[in-house]
C-alpha positions as CSV (number, residue, x, y, z in Angstrom):
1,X,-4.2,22.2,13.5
2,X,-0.9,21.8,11.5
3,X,-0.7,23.5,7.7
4,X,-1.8,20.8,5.8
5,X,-5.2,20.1,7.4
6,X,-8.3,21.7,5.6
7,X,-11.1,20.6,7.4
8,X,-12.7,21.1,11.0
9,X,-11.0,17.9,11.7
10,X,-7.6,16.7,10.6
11,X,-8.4,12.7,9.7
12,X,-4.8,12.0,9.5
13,X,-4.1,13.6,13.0
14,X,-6.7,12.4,14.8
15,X,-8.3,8.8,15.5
16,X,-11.8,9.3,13.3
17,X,-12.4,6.8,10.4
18,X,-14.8,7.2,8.2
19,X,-17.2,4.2,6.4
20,X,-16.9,4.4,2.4
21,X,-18.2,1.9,0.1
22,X,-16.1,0.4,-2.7
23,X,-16.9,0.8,-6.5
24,X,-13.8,0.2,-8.4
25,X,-10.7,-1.9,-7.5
26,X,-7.5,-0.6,-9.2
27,X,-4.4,-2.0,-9.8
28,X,-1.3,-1.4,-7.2
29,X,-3.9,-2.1,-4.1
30,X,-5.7,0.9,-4.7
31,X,-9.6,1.3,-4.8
32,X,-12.6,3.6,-5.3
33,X,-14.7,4.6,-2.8
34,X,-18.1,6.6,-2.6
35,X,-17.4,8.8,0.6
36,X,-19.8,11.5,2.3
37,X,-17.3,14.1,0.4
38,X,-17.7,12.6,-2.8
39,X,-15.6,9.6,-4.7
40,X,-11.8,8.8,-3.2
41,X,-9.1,6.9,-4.3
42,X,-8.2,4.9,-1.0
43,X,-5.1,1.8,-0.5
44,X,-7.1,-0.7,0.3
45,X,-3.7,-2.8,0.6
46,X,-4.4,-4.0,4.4
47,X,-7.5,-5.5,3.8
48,X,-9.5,-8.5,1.8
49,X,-12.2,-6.1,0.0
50,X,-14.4,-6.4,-2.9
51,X,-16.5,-4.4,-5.2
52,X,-19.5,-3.6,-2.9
53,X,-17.6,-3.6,0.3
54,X,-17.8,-1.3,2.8
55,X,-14.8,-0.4,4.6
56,X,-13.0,1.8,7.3
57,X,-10.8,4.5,5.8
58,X,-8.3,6.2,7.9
59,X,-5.6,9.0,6.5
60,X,-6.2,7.2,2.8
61,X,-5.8,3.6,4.1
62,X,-8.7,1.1,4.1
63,X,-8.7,-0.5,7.9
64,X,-11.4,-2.8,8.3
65,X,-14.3,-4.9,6.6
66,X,-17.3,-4.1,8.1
67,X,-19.5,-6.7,8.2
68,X,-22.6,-6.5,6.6
């Protein structure tokens, strides 16, 4: 694992995403999301996603919808 990973797994080296659901949506693309690890700030830039939406985070970046 390279210096700046913390965890067991490095999310940014790796291919894992993880499913967060989105509470806030903040200006400049940005969002809040409740995460297993607590509430993140996540782009959600690539993405059509709403208040309530659950999405796929990778390395800070929202990825998918998924459907519900």
């Amino acid at each position: 694992m390279s210096d700046h990973c913390t965890g067991e797994v490095c999310v940014t080296c790796s291919d894992t995403a993880v499913r967060a659901r989105i509470t806030a949506v903040l200006d400049d693309g940005l969002a809040l999301v409740d995460t297993e690890a607590g509430p993140e700030r996540v782009s959600v830039a690539l993405v059509d996603a709403d208040v309530g939406d659950v999405v796929l985070v990778h390395a800070g970046e929202a990825i998918a919808v998924v459907p519900s």
